[in-house]
N, C-alpha and C positions, 0 to 999 in steps of 0.2 A: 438676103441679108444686107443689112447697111453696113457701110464703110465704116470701120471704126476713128473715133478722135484719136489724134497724137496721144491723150493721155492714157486712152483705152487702149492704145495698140503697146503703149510703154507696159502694162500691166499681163501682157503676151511674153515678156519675154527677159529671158535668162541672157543677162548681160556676163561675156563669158573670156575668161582670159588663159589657156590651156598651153603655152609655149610653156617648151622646158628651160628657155633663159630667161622668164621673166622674174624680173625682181621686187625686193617689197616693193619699191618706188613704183613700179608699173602697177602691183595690186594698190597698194594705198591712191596711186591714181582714178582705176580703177573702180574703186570702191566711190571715189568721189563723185564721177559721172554718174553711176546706180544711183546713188542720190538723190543728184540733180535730176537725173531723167525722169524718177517715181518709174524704176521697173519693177520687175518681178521678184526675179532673185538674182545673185551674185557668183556666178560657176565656177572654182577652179580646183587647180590639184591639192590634193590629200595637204602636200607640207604649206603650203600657203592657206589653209582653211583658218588654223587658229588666228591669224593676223585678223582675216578679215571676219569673223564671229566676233573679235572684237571692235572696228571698224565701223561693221553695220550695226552693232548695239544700240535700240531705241529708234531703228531709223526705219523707213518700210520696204526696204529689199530684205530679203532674208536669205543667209550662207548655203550652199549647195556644195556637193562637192562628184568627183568620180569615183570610181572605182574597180582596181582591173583593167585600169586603162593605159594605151589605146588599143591593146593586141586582144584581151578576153580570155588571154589563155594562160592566167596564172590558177593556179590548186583552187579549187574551193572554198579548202576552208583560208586560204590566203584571204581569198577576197570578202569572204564573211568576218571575219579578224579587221581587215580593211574600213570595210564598211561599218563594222560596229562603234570603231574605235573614231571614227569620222561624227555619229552620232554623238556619241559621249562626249564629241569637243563643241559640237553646236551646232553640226549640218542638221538641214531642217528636213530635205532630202537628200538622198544619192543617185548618181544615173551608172549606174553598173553596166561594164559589155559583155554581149554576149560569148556565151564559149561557141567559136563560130566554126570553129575544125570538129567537136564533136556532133553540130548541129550536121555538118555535111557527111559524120560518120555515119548517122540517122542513132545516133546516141539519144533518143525524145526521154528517156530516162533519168539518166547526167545533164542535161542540158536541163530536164525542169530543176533537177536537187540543186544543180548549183545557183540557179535564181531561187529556188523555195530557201534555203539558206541565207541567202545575201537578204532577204525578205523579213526571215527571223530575224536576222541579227541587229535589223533596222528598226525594229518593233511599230512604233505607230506611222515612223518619217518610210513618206514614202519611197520607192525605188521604180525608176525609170529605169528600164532594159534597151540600149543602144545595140541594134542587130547589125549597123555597118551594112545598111542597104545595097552597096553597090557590090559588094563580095558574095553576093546572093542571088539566086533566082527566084523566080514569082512565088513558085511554089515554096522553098524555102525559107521566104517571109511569110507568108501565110503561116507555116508549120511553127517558124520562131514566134510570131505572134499568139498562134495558140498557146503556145505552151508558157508562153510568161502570163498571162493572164490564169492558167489554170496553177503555175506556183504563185497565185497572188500578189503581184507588179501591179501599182497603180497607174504607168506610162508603159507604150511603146515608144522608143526614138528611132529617129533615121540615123545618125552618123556622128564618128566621132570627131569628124571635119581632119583627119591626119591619113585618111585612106586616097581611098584613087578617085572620088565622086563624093556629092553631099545632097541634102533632100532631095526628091522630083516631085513636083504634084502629082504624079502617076502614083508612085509609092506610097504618098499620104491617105491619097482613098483607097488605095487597096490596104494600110495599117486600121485606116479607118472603116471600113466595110467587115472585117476579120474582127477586129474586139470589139464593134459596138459603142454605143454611147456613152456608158457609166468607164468607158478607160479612156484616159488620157491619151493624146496624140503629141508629139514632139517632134518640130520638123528643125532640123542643124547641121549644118554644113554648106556654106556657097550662099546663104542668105545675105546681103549686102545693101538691099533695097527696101523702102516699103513698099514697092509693089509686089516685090518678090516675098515678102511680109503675106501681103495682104491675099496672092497664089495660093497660098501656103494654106491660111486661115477659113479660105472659103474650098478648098481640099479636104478639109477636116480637121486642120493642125488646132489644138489650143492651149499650146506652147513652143514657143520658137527660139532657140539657142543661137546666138547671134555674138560674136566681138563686133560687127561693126552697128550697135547700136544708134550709136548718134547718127550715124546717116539714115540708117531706119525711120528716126525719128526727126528726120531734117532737122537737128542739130548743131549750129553753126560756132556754138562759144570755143 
C-alpha cells in the first residue's frame, strides 16, 4: 500500500472533541480547523451537535455525534431515543458504545438488540459500535464484533479514548479479520501521530478518531 498524501490521510479522519468542559468556543474552534484541514467528519457530544450542524453547513466535514457514551450502559431504548433524536438534528453518523457488562454477561442476545435498535433508529446514517477494546479480551472482541455486524453496524471502533487504553494495531487486524472488508474499521484513542496514523491504516483501520489532528496532519497554523 502507498503512503497516503496529507490531504488523503485528512479524509481518514474524525477530527474529535469529547471533553465534558468543552465549550462552544472550543467547538466553533474546532469546527474551524475541520475546515481548514478537509477532514472527514466532525465528532462530538450529543448537546454540542446542533452548534456544529450548523457550523459545518455547506462545508466538507460532516457532524457526527456519540451515543451512550463513555460507559455503554445506559437502557436501550435510551440510547435509541439518543441516537435518533442526534439524526433528526443533522448527525450524518453516530458511533454508539457497546453494552460492555452484558457482553461479558455472554448477554449475545441483548448485546445484538441493543445495537440492532440504535441501528434502527439511525435509519440510513450509519452507526459505528465503539467495544472499548482494552476492557476486553481477544475473544471478547471477536464475539462483540460479530455481533454488531450481524445487528447491522456499518463500523467497529476501538475506544472511546476516556478508558484505561486506546487503539493497538493488534486489535485493528483482529477488528479487521472478524468483519471483513465491506465493514468499516475505526481505530481512537492514543492516536497523536501520522505515523501512528498511518500503524493504524495499514492494520486495517479506515477511519481514525483523533483530537490531535493537526499534528496528524503536520499542521503548524
Amino acid at each position: 500500500m502507498h503512503s497516503p498524501t496529507t490531504a488523503q490521510l485528512a479524509t481518514y479522519l474524525d477530527h474529535t472533541q469529547l471533553s465534558p468542559v468543552a465549550t462552544s468556543a472550543d467547538i466553533e474552534a474546532l469546527c474551524a480547523e475541520a475546515i481548514r484541514l478537509g477532514v472527514k467528519a466532525v465528532c462530538v457530544n450529543p448537546h454540542r451537535l446542533p452548534l456544529v450542524v450548523q457550523l459545518l453547513r455547506g462545508q466538507i466535514p460532516v457532524p457526527i455525534t456519540v451515543c451512550g457514551f463513555p460507559l455503554g450502559a445506559s437502557t436501550t431504548s435510551a440510547k435509541a431515543y439518543e441516537a435518533g433524536l442526534a439524526v433528526e438534528q443533522g448527525a450524518v453518523e453516530v458511533d454508539m458504545v457497546l453494552n460492555i457488562g452484558a457482553l461479558k454477561d455472554g448477554d449475545t442476545d441483548g448485546v445484538r438488540l441493543d445495537i440492532s435498535e440504535v441501528v434502527r433508529a439511525c435509519g440510513a446514517a450509519p452507526v459505528k459500535v465503539i467495544l472499548e477494546t482494552c476492557l476486553l479480551t481477544d475473544a471478547e472482541k471477536e464475539l462483540a464484533c460479530r455481533l454488531a455486524v450481524e445487528a447491522g453496524a456499518s463500523f467497529v471502533k476501538t475506544s472511546t479514548g476516556f478508558s484505561t487504553g486506546g487503539a493497538t494495531e493488534a486489535d485493528i487486524r483482529l477488528m479487521r479479520r472478524v468483519v471483513g472488508p465491506q465493514i468499516g474499521v475505526k481505530a481512537s484513542g492514543g492516536i497523536r501521530t501520522r505515523a501512528d496514523a498511518l500503524r493504524m491504516i495499514a492494520a486495517g483501520a479506515n477511519r481514525i478518531g483523533a483530537s490531535a489532528s493537526r499534528q496528524i496532519l503536520g499542521d503548524n497554523q
